[in-house]
One Martini backbone bead per residue (centre of mass of N, CA, C, O) as a GRO file, in nm:
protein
  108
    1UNK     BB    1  22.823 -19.458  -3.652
    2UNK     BB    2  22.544 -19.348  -3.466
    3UNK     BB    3  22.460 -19.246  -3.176
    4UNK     BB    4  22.188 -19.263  -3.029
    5UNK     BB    5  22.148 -18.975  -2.896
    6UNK     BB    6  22.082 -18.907  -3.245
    7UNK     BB    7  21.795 -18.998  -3.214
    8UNK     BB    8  21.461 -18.974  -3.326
    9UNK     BB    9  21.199 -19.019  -3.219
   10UNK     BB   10  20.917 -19.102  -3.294
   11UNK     BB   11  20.662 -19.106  -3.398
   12UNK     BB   12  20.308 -19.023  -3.386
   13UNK     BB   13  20.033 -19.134  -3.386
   14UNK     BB   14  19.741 -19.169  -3.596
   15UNK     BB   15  19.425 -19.050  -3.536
   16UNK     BB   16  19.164 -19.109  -3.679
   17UNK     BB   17  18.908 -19.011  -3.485
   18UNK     BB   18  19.038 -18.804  -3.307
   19UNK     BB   19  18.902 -18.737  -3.008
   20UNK     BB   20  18.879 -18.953  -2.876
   21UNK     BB   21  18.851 -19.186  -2.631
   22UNK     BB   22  18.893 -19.358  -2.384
   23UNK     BB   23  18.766 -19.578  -2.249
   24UNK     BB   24  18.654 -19.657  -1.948
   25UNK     BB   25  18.604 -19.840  -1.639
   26UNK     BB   26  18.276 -19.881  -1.722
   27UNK     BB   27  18.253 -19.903  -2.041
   28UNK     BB   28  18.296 -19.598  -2.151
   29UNK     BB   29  18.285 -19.327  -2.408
   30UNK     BB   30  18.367 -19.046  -2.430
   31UNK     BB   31  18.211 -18.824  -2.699
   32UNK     BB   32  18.170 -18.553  -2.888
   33UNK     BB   33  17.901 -18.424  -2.951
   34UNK     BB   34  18.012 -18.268  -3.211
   35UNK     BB   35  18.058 -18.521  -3.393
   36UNK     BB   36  17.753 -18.606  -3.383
   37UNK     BB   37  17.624 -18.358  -3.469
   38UNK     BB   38  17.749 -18.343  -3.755
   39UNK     BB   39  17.639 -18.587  -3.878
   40UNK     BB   40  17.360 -18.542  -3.839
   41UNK     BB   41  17.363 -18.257  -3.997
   42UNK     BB   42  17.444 -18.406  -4.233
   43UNK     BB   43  17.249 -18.562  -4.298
   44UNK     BB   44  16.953 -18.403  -4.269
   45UNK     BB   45  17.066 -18.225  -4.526
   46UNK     BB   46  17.071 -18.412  -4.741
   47UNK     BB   47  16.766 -18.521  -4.697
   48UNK     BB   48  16.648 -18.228  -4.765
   49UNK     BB   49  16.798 -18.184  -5.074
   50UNK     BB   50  16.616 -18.429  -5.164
   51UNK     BB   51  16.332 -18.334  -5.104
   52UNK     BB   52  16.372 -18.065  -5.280
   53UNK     BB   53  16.416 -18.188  -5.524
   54UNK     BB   54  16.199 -18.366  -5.578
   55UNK     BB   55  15.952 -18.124  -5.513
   56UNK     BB   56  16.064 -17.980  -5.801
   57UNK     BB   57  16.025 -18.224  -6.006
   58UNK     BB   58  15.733 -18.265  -5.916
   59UNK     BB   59  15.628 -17.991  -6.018
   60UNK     BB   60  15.761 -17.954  -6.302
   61UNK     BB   61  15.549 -18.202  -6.396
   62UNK     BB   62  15.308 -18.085  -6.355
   63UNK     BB   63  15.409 -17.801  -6.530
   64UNK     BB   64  15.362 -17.973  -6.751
   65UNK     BB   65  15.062 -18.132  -6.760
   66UNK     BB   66  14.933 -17.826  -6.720
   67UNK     BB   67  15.096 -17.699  -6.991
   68UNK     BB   68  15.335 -17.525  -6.881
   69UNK     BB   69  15.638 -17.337  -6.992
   70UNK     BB   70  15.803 -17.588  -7.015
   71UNK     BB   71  16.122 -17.767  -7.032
   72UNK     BB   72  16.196 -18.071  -7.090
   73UNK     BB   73  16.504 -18.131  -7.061
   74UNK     BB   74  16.450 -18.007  -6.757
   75UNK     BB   75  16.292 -18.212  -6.644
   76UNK     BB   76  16.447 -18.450  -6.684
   77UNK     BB   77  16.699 -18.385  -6.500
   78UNK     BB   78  16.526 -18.312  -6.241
   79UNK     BB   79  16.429 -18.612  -6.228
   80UNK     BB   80  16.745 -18.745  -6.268
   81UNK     BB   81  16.858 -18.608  -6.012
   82UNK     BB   82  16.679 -18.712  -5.818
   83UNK     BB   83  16.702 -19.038  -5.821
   84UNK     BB   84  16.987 -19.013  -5.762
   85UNK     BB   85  16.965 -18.879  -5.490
   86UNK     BB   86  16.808 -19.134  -5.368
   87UNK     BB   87  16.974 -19.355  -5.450
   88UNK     BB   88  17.228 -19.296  -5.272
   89UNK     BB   89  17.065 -19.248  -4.973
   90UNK     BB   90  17.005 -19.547  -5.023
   91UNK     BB   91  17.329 -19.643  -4.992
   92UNK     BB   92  17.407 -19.501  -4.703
   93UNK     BB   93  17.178 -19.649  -4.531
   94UNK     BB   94  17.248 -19.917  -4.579
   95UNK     BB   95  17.590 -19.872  -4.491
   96UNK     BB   96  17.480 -19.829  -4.226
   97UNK     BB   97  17.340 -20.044  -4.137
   98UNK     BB   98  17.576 -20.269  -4.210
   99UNK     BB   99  17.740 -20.130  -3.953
  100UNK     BB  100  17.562 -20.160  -3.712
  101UNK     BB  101  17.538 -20.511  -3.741
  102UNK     BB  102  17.825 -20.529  -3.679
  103UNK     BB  103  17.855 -20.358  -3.416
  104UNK     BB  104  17.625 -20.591  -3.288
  105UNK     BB  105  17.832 -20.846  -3.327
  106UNK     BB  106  18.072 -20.772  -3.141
  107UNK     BB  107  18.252 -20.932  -2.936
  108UNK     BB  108  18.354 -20.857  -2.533
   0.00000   0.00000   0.00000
């Protein structure tokens, strides 16, 4: 058997959070700029990528119906791509609603 003194200390825990800090006394808690800003920044950046997506979807569009030399099954992919991503987006704002929604309902 081994004596204690050479056990090795425990691990520290995983913090999933990152740098998040401990509450406050006064019940808040302090968050990194950088991290609200970068989700900001992610999500903005997102929208920004649907919007356009959708807006070349539909110029592709137009100049196929305005009669211009373009290839019917890149409109329809590009159409395709749009409404995917525009899908996706509402899934997304969806689970940020319902995560909000929860984290509203949590008693204190």
């Amino acid at each position: 058997m081994k004596p204690i003194s050479s056990l090795a200390p425990p691990p520290r825990p995983v913090n999933p959070f990152g740098t998040l800090s401990s509450p406050q006394p006064d019940g808040t808690s302090k968050v990194p700029k950088s991290g609200i800003d970068s989700f900001a920044k992610l999500l903005s950046d997102q929208v920004g990528n649907v919007n356009s997506m959708q807006n070349n979807a539909d110029g592709m569009v137009h100049s196929l119906l305005t009669g211009a030399d373009v290839n019917e099954a890149e409109v329809l992919t590009a159409v395709q791509k749009a409404d995917l991503a525009f899908r996706m987006l509402l899934q997304v704002r969806n689970k940020l609603i319902e995560a909000y929604r929860e984290v509203q309902q949590i008693q204190i």
